[in-house]
Legacy VTK file of the C-alpha trace (Angstrom):
# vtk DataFile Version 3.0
C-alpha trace
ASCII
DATASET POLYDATA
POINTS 185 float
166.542 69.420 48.818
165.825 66.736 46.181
167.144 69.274 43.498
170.621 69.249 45.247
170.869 65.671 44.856
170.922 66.644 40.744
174.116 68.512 41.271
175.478 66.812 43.991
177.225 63.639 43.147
178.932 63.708 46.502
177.070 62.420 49.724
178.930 64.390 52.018
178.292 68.253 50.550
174.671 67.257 49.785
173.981 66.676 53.535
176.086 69.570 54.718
174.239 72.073 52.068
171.102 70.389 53.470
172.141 70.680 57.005
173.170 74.235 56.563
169.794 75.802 53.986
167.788 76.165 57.459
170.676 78.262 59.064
170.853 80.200 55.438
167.323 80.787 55.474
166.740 82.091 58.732
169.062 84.482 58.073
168.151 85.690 54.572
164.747 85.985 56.298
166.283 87.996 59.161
167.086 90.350 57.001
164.515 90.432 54.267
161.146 89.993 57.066
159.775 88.056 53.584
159.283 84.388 53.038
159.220 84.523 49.301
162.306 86.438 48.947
164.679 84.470 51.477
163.401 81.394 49.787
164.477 82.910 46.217
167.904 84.154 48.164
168.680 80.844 49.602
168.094 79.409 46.521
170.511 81.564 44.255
173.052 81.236 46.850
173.146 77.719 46.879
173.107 77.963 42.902
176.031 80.168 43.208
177.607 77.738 45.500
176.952 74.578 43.138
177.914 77.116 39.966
181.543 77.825 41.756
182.210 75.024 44.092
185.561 75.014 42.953
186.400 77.998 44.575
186.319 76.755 47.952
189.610 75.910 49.001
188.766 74.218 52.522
185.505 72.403 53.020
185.529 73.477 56.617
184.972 77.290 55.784
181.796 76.031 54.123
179.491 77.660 56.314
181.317 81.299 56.538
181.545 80.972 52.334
177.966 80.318 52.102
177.146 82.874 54.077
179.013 85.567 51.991
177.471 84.335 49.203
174.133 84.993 50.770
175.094 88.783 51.847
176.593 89.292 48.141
172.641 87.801 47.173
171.242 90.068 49.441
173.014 92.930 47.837
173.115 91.991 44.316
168.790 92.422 45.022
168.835 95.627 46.409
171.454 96.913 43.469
169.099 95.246 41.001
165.814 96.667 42.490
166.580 100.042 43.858
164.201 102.891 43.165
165.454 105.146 40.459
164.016 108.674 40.287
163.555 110.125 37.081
165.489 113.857 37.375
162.858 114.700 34.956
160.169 114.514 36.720
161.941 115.701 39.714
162.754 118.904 38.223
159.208 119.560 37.109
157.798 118.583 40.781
158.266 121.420 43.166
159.180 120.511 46.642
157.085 122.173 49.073
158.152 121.741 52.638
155.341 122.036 54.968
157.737 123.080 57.449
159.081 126.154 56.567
161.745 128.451 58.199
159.549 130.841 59.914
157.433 128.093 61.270
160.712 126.679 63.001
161.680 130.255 64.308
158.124 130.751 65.626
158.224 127.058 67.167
161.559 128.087 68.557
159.809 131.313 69.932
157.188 129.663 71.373
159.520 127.177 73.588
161.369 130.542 74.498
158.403 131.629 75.844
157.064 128.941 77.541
160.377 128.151 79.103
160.294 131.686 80.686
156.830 131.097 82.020
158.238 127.733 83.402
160.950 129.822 85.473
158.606 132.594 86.645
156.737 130.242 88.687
157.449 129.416 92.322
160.042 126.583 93.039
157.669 124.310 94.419
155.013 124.468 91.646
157.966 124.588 89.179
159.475 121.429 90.011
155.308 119.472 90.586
154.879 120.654 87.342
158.013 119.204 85.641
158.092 116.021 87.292
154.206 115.291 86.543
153.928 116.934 82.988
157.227 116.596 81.308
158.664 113.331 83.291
155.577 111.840 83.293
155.541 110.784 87.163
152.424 109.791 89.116
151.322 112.254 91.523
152.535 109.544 94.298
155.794 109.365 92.910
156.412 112.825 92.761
154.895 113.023 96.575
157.886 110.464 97.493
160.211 112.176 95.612
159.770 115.406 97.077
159.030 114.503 100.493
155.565 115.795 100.192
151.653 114.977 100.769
149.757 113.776 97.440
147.092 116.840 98.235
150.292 119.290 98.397
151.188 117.584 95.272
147.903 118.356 92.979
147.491 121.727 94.619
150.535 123.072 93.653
149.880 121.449 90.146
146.729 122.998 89.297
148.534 126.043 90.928
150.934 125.753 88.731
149.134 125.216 85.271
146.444 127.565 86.190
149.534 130.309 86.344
151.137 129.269 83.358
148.171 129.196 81.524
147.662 132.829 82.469
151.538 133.834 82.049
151.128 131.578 78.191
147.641 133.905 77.431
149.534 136.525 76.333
151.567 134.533 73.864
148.709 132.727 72.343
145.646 135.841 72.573
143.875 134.519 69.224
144.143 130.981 70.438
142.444 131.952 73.874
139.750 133.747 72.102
138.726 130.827 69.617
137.880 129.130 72.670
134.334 128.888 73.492
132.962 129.771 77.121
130.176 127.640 77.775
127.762 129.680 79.084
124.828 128.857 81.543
120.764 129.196 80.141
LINES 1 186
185 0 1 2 3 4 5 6 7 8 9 10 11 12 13 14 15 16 17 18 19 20 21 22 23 24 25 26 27 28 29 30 31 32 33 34 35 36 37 38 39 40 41 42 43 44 45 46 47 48 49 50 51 52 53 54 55 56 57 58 59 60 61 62 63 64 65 66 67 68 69 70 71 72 73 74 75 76 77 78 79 80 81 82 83 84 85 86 87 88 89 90 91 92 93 94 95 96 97 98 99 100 101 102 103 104 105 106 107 108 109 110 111 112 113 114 115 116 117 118 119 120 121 122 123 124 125 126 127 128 129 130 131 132 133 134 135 136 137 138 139 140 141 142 143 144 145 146 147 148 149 150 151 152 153 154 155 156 157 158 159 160 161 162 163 164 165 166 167 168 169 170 171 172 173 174 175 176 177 178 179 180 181 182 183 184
């Protein structure tokens, strides 16, 4: 803070600007997440506020002027080093969207499907199956939650997967015969 003592003739601003650079800098860090550029924003804001200390009318909004002239800083960067894409080059590039309409219909499809295989199955194994695979229980949760033994509780859930599996076979027949049996010698 040597540097404000340059500026600074008065004894009073110099050790509020002093007193307040911490509280600046934290927060131009808390928003930049870089030591180098909240230094370099705390810096130009207090050069700002040196520059135009005229403009404050009461010393005791010191801290909420500073502060705005921080956020101005903090904008003043991103305006002056935004990415700019060259339309050029974006009309030559050709955007290719991995994820392409008929992919969402057949994802949509699928769920369909597997929703429907979800409802054919017996209450019991239905809601075992819900509770363990999509809410992510443990098997003695879901035995306290339904009032039921932990062996009830895995029964029903192979039950249950072993039956969607078959009901989800037909829906996926190339999938289920890229898998490889593994035989016995």
């Amino acid at each position: 803070m040597k540097i404000l003592s340059l500026f600074c003739r008065t004894g009073p601003l110099q050790g509020r600007l002093e007193q307040i650079r911490p509280k600046l800098y934290r927060t131009a860090y808390a928003w930049s997440h870089n030591t180098a550029l909240a230094d370099d924003l705390v810096q130009e804001t207090l050069v700002k506020a040196l520059q135009n200390s005229g403009q404050l009318r009461d010393p005791e909004q010191l801290n909420g002027w500073l502060f705005t002239i921080l956020a101005n800083c903090w904008r003043d960067h991103f305006r002056q080093y935004r990415e700019m894409d060259d339309i050029d080059e974006i009309e030559d590039y050709r955007c290719i969207d991995e994820f392409t309409p008929e992919d969402g219909h057949a994802q949509t499809e699928l769920v369909g499907r597997v929703r429907a295989a979800v409802a054919k199955l017996p209450l019991g194994q239905r809601q075992v199956l819900t509770l363990v695979d999509l809410e992510e229980f443990s098997y003695v949760e879901v035995s306290a939650i339904l009032n039921i033994p932990v062996g009830t509780v895995m029964s029903r859930l192979c039950r249950a997967r072993n039956a969607l599996k078959s009901l989800l076979n037909e829906v996926a027949p190339q999938q289920a015969a890229r898998v490889s049996r593994i035989r016995g010698v």
